[in-house]
Steps between C-alpha positions, in 0.01 A plus 500: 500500500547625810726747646687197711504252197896427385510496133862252410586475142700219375892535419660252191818307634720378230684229583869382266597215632227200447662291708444696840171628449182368304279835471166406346219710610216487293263798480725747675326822367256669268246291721208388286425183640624251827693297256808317674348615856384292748357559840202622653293869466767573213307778295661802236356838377657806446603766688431805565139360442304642196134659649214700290723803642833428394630772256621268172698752331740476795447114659802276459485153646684170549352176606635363807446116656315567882655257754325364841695484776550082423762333298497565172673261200570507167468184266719667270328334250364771234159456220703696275 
């Protein structure tokens, strides 16, 4: 990535009361697929990116969902 990219992560909201709010979000982390996503040039990997000179005894990294500048949904419908 480039030294301009923004990298967001995504934050859990817990809602209590049912009745207000209907939270379902399917895939919201741990990205291994587009499951629940829908929209176009939608893509995941991981971050910092691993290359033939990335040091493994020291690379730690999380998968994040890349999002064009579009609308994005999600079906919150899950394949679990």
């Amino acid at each position: 990535m480039s030294g301009s990219t923004e990298v967001w992560g995504y934050a859990a909201t817990e809602f209590t009361d049912p009745l207000a709010v209907v939270n379902l979000v399917a895939n919201p982390s741990a990205f291994t697929s587009l499951d629940g996503w829908i929209g176009s040039g939608l893509t995941y990997g991981i971050f910092p990116k691993f290359t033939s000179t990335t040091d493994i005894t020291t690379y730690s990294a999380k998968s994040y969902l890349y999002l064009p500048v579009t609308t994005v949904y999600n079906s919150a419908i899950s394949a679990n």
